[in-house]
N, C-alpha and C positions, 0 to 999 in steps of 0.2 A: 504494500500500500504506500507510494507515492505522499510523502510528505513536505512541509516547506515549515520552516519559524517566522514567525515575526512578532513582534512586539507592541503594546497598547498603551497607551500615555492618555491619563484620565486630563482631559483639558475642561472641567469641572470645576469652579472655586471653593469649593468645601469638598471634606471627607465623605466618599460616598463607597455602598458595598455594589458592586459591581459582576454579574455575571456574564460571559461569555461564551459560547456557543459553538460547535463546528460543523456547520452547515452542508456540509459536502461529504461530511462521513455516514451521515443517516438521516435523510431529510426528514422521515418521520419519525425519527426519534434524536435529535442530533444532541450528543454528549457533550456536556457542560467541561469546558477545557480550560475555566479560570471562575473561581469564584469567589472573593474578598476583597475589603478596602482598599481604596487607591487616594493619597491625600491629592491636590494640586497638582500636576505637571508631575508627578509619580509614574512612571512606566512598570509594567509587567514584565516578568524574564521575559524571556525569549518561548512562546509556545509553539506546539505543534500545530499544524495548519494542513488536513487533508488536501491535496490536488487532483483532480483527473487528468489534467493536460501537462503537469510539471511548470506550471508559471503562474497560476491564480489559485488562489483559497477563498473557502467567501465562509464566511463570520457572521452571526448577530449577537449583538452585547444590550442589556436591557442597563441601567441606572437604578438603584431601588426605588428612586422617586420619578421614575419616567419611565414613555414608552420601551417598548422593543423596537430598535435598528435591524432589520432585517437586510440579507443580499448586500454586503459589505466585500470590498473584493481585497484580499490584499496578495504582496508579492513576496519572495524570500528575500529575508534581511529588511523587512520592511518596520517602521515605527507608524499606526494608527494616533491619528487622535482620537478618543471618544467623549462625549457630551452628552 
């Protein structure tokens, strides 16, 4: 199985708990691949990132006080902002 890393930097002004998602590993059920506080401008190690084609991963990350971000696409070696 075809993976990539990349990285999430909560661009958020406050402390917030943060779930993230990997959308391309089981669409109907896709495994929660980050889930914990991120203060300000704080990034995430480096995670696993499912691919089918070796170039894109796609992601959705929910905020505990906000929507879900669905269909997020990232690259290898890549740093996301999320909000």
């Amino acid at each position: 199985m075809p993976t990539l890393r990349a990285t999430f930097r909560s661009n958020y002004g406050e402390s917030r708990l943060w779930t993230i998602v990997d959308q391309g590993r089981d669409p109907n059920s896709p495994p929660v691949i980050f889930n914990g506080y991120l203060e300000p401008n704080q990034p995430t190690e480096a995670l696993e990132v499912y691919t089918d084609d070796g170039l894109y991963g796609k992601i959705a990350y929910q905020r505990s006080d906000g929507p879900m971000q669905v269909n997020v696409s990232v690259t290898d070696g890549s740093e996301t902002a999320i909000s």
